[in-house]
C-alpha positions in Angstrom: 19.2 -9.4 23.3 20.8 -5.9 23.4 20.2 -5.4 27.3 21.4 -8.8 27.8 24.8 -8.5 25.8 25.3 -5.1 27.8 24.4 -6.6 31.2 27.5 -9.5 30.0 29.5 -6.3 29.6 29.5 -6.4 25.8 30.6 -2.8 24.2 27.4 -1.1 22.8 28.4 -1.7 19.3 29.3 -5.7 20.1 25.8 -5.4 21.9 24.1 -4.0 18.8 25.8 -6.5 16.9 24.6 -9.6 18.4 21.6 -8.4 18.8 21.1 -8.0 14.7 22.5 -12.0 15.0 19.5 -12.6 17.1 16.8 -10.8 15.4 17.8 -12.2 11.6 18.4 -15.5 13.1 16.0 -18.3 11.0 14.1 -18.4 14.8 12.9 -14.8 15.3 12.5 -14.2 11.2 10.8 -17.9 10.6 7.9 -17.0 12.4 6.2 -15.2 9.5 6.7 -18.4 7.7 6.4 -21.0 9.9 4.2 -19.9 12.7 6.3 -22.2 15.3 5.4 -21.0 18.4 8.9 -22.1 19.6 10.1 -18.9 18.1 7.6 -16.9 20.8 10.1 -19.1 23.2 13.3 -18.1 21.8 12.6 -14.6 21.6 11.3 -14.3 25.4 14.7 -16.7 26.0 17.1 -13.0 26.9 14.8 -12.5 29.7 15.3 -15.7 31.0 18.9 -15.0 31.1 19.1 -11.7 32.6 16.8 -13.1 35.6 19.8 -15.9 35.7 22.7 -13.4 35.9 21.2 -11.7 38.5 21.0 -14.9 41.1 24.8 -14.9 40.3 26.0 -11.3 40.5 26.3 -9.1 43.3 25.1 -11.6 46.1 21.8 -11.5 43.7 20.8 -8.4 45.0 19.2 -7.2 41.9 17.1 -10.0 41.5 13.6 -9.1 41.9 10.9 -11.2 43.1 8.1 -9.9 40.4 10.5 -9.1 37.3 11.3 -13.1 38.0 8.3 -14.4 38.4 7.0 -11.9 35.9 9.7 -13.6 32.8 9.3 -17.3 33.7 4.9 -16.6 33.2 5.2 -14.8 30.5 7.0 -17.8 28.7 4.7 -20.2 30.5 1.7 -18.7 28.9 3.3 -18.5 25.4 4.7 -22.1 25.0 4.9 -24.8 27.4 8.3 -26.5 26.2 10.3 -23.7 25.9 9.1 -22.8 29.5 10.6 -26.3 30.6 13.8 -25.6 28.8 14.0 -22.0 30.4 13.1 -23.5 33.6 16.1 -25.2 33.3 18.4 -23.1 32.6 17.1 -20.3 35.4 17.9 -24.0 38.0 21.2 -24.0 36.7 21.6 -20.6 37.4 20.0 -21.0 41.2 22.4 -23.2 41.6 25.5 -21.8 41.0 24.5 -18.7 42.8 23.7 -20.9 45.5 27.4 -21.5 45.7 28.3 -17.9 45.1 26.5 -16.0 46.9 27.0 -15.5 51.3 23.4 -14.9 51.0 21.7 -18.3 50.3 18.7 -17.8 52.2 17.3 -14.4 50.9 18.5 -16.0 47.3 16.3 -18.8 48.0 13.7 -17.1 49.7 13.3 -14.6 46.7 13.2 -17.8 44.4 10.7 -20.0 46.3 8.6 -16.0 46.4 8.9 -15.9 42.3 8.2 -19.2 41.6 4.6 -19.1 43.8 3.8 -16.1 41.9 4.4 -17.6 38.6 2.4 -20.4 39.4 -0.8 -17.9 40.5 -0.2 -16.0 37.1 0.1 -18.9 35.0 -2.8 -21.1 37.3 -5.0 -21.0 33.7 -2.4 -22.6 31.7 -0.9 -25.7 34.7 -4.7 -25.7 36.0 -5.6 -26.6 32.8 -3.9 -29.7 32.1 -3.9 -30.6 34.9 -7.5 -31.1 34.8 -7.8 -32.2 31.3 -4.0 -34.2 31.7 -5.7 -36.4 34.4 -9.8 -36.9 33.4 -9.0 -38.2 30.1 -6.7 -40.3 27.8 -5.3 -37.5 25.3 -3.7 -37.9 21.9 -0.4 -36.8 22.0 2.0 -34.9 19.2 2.2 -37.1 16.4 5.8 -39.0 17.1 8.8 -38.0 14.8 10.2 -41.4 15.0 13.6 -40.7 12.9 14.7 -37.8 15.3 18.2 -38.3 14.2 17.5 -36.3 11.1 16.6 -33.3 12.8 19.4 -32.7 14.6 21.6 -29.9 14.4 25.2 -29.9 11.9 28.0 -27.4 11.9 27.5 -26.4 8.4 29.4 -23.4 6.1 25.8 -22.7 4.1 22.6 -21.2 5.5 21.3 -21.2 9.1 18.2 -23.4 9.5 16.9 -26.2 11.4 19.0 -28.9 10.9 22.5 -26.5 9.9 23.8 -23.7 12.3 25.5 -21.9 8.8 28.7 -20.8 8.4 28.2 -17.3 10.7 27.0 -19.4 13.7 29.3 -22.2 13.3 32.1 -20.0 13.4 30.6 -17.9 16.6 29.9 -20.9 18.8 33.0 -23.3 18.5 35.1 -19.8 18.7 33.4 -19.2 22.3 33.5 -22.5 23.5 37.2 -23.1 21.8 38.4 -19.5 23.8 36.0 -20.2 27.1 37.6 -23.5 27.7 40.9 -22.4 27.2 41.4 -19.0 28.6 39.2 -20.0 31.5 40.9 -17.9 34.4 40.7 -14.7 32.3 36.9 -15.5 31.7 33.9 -13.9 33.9 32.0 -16.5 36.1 29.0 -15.3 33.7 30.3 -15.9 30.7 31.2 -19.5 32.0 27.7 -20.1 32.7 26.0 -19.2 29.4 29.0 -20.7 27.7 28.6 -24.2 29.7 25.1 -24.0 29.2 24.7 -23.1 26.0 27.2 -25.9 24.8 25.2 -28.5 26.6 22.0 -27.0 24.6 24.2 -27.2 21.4 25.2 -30.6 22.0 21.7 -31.8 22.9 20.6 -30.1 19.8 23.2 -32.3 17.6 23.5 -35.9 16.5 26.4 -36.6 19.4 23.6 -37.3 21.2 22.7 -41.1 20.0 19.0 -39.5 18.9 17.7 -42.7 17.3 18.6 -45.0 20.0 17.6 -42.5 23.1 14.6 -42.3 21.0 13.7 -46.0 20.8 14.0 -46.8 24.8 12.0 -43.7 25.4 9.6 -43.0 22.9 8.0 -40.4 24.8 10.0 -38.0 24.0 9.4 -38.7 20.2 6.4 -36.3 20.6 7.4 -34.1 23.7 10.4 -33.1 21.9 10.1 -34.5 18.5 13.3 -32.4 17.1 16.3 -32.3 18.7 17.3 -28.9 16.5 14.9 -27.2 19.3 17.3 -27.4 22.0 19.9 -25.1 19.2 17.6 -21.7 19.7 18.5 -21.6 23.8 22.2 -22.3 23.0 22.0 -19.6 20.4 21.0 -17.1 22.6 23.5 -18.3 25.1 26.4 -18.5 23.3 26.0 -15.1 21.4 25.8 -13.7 24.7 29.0 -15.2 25.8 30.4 -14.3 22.6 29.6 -10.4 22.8 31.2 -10.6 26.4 34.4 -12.5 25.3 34.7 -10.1 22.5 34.2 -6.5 24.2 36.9 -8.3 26.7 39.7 -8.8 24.2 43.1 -7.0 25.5 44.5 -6.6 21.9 42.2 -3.6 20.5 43.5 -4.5 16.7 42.5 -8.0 16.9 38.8 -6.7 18.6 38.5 -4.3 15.9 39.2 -7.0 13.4 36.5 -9.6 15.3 33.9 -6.6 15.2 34.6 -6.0 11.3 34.0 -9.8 11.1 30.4 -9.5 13.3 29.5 -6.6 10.9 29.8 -8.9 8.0 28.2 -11.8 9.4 25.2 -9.9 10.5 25.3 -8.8 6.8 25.5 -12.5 5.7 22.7 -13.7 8.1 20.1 -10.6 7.0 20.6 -11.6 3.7 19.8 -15.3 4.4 16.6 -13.9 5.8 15.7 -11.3 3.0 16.1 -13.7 0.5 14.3 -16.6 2.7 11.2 -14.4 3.0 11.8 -13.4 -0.8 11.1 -17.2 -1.3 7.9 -17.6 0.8 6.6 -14.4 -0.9 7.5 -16.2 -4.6 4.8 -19.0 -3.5 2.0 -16.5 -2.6 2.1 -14.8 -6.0 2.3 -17.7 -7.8 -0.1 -20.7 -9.0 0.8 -22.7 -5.6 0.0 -20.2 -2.3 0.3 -22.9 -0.2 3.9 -23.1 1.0 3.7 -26.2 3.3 0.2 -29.2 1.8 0.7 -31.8 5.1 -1.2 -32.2 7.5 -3.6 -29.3 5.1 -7.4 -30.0 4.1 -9.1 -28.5 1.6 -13.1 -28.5 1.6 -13.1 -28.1 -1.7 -11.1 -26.9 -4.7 -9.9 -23.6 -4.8 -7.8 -21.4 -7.1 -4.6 -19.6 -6.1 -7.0 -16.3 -6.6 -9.5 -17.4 -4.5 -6.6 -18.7 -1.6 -4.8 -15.2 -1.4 -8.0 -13.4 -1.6 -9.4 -15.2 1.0 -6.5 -14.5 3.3 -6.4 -10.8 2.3 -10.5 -9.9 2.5 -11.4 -7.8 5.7 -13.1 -11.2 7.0 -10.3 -12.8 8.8 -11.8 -16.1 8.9 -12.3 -16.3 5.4 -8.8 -18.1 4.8 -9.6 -20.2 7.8 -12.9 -21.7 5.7 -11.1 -22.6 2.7 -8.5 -24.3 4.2 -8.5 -26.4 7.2 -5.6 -28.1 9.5 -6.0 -31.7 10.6 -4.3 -31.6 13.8 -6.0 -34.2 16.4 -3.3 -33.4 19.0 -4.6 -33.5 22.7 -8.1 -34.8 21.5 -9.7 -37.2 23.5 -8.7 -40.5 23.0 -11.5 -43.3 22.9 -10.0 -45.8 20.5 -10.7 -49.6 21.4 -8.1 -50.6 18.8 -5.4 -48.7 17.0 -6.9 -46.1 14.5 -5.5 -43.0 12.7 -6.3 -39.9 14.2 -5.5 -37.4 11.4 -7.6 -39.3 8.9 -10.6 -39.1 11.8 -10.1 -35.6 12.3 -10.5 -35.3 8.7 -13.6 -37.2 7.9 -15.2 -36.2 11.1 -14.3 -32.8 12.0 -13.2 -30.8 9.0 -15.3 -32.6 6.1 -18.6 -33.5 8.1 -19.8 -29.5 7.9 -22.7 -30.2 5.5 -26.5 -29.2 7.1 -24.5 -28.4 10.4 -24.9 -25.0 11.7 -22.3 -24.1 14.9 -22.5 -20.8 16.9 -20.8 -19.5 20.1 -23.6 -18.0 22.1 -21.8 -16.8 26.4 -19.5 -19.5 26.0 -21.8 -22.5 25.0 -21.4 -24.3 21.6 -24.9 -24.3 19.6 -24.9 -27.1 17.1 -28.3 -27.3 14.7 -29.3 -29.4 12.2 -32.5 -31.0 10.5 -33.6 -34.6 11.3 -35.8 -35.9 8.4 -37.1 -38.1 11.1 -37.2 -39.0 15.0 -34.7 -41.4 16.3 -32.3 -39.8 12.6 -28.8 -40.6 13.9 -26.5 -37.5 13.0 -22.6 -37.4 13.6 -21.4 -34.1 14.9 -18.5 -32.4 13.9 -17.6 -31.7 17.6 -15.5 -33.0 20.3 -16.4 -34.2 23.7 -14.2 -34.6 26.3 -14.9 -36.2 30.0 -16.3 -33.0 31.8 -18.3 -32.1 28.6 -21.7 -31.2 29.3 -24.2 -31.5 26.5 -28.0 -31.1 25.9 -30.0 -32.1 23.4 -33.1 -29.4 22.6 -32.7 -28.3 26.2 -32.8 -31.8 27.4 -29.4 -33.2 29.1 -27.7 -36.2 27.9 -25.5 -38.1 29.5 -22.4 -40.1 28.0 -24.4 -43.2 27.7 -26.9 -41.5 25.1 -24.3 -40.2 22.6 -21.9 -42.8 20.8 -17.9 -41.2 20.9 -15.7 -41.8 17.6 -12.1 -42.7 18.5 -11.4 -38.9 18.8 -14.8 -37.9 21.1 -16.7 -37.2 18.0 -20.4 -37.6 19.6 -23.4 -39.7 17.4 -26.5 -38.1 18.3 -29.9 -39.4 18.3 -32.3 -36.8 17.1 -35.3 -36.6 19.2 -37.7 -34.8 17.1 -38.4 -34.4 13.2 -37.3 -31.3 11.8 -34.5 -28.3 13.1 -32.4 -30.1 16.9 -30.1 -28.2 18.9 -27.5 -29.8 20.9 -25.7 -27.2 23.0 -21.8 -28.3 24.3 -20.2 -26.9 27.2 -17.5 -27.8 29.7 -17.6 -28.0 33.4 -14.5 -27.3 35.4 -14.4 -28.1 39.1 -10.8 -26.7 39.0 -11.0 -23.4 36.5 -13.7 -20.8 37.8 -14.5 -17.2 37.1 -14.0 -16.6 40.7 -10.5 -18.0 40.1 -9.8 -16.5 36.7 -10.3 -13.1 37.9 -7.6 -13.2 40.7 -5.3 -14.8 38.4 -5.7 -11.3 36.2 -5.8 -9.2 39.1 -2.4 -10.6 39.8 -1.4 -9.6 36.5 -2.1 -5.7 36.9 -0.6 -6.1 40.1 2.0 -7.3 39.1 2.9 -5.2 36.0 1.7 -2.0 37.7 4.3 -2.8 40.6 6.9 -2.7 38.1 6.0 0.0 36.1 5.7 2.3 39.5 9.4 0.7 40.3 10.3 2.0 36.8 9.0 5.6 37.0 10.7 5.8 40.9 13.9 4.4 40.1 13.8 6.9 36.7 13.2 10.0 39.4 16.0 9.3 41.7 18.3 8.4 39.1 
């Protein structure tokens, strides 16, 4: 965020500043809570930006073809939806340097260059689903069906998902307020991330008709599920902005007055995070570990000592046995009539572990169990999807042999009395090792290209 408020010709010391915003913002700090991989998104989201600014300054002749390609991957591979979003906003960008720039072609050419790259270094991730997207019927997100309650409010208390807080409220509608109406004194860039950040803000809020939009296209109930998402990209774009129209001011009083203001706010804003954190550390140590119970199963019951040493013994998965997660989403989806997912994934996933043994042996799940007698019929607390191959004491079975749950949960007959071994695997026409191994090779490529462009450019400079 610093790099990016400098290359918007923020001051160092406005750069600093918004920077602290960024990085004690509920997004960056509410991963050690929350664990919202959106937060991976957001903080990968500067990047995103500086790759923009550079297809509209200086005829885009700083923009690299691997640095590109490199940012819009590396989001790609850490979450899928705030790639889309940052997809986005790098088009909008393309665009407008389209109209800037006298070189069009070598901008596109340079684009068209990134974005095949990008694909080769993300082919695991799009190969992926696309395989598994098209070869079977997949359960989706669960659907947030009142999306109007998670959008974004100007606010004067904290900043969290559904309030931008008094600090931000105050730092966006100031931008936006002197954008729109000093616009000839203001840099084409700071347009940009001010127009598209206020979009972003706007999408994030409930002047979008949520509810409504909602019910005529419920899809995006679980693609998006929270409007408040879209507020993390406008954050970043609008403090941006802001540290530009700031370092810009002609009246050096009235800037040293706004920077006084920034100092407190960051002030305000680490505060709100201190004490937020304070409160999630409160649960651990008390009687209730457990922060957040939906959507949690426990196997059996557990006290708070036994919780928070489970999580703190050298075993890492120790925590992980005491307490499960029902989450079904992008299971198989076999259902013949309408059924609960989360209450299937419960019974027969998370609780169905008794006289079940499952190892990983070179890639191939190893499920055993005893059969008091032939022809025993045993549920497995497995999933098996359409290019699952599985084998039953060495002998193959086909999808005809095995019954599938609503969720691919396979019901095996046993073959023998005594110990059976059923061995799970997944065939992929699409992903290969041949194919996984250029993919990573592109990756040191790639990353050693830049680090050699690094050390160069350090030399001559």
């Amino acid at each position: 965020m610093y790099f990016l408020s400098r290359a918007m010709t923020a001051t160092k010391k406005i750069s600093l500043l918004t920077a602290i915003l960024f990085m004690g913002s509920f997004w960056i700090t509410g991963w050690e809570a929350n664990q919202n991989f959106m937060s991976w998104g957001i903080m990968l989201m500067p990047l995103v930006v500086l790759s923009g600014l550079k297809m509209i300054n200086n005829n885009a002749e700083d923009l690299k073809i691997i640095p590109l390609a490199l940012t819009v991957a590396l989001v790609i591979q850490v979450h899928v939806l705030s790639a889309v979003m940052s997809i986005a906003v790098l088009v909008v960008f393309f665009v407008v340097g389209m109209f800037q720039t006298s070189g069009k072609l070598k901008l596109l050419v340079k684009c068209l260059l990134a974005a095949v790259l990008a694909l080769l270094l993300t082919f695991n991730v799009w190969g992926s689903m696309l395989e598994v997207f098209t070869s079977n019927a997949l359960y989706s997100p669960f659907a947030e069906h009142d999306m109007s309650s998670w959008a974004m409010n100007i606010s004067t208390g904290d900043y969290d998902y559904v309030h931008l807080g008094l600090v931000m409220s105050v730092i966006f509608i100031a931008q936006i307020i002197f954008v729109f109406s000093k616009k000839e004194k203001i840099s084409l860039a700071n347009k940009v991330v001010t127009i598209i950040g206020g979009i972003f803000l706007i999408l994030s809020s409930n002047l979008i008709p949520w509810a409504r939009l909602s019910d005529s296209f419920p899809q995006i109930q679980s693609f998006l599920q929270f409007p408040y998402r879209f507020n993390g990209f406008a954050m970043v774009l609008l403090l941006a902005g802001f540290g530009a129209t700031i370092s810009n001011l002609s009246v050096k009083s009235l800037r040293k007055n706004v920077e006084i203001g920034l100092m407190i706010g960051c002030g305000f804003i680490l505060f709100q995070a201190y004490t937020s954190l304070q409160i999630r550390n409160e649960f651990w140590h008390s009687d209730q570990p457990i922060v957040k119970k939906s959507g949690i199963y426990f196997l059996k019951h557990y006290s708070s000592n036994q919780i928070t040493n489970g999580f703190t013994t050298p075993n890492l998965g120790s925590g992980l046995k005491i307490i499960e997660k029902s989450a079904p989403d992008y299971l198989p989806d076999y259902r013949t009539r309408p059924s609960n997912s989360y209450a299937a994934y419960e019974r027969e996933i998370i609780a169905n572990y008794k006289n079940v043994k499952k190892t990983v042996k070179n890639g191939t799940l190893v499920v055993k169990w005893n059969a008091k007698t032939k022809g025993e019929l045993k549920r497995l607390p497995i999933v098996v999807y359409e290019n699952s191959v599985l084998s039953l004491n060495k002998h193959a079975l086909s999808k005809d042999q095995v019954k599938l749950s609503s969720i691919g949960s396979p019901t095996v007959k046993a073959d023998k009395k005594g110990e059976n071994t059923l061995t799970l695997n997944y065939h992929s026409d699409m992903i290969t090792k041949l194919r996984l191994v250029v993919v990573a090779l592109a990756w040191v490529i790639s990353v050693l290209s830049i680090i050699i462009f690094y050390v160069k450019s350090r030399r001559n400079n």
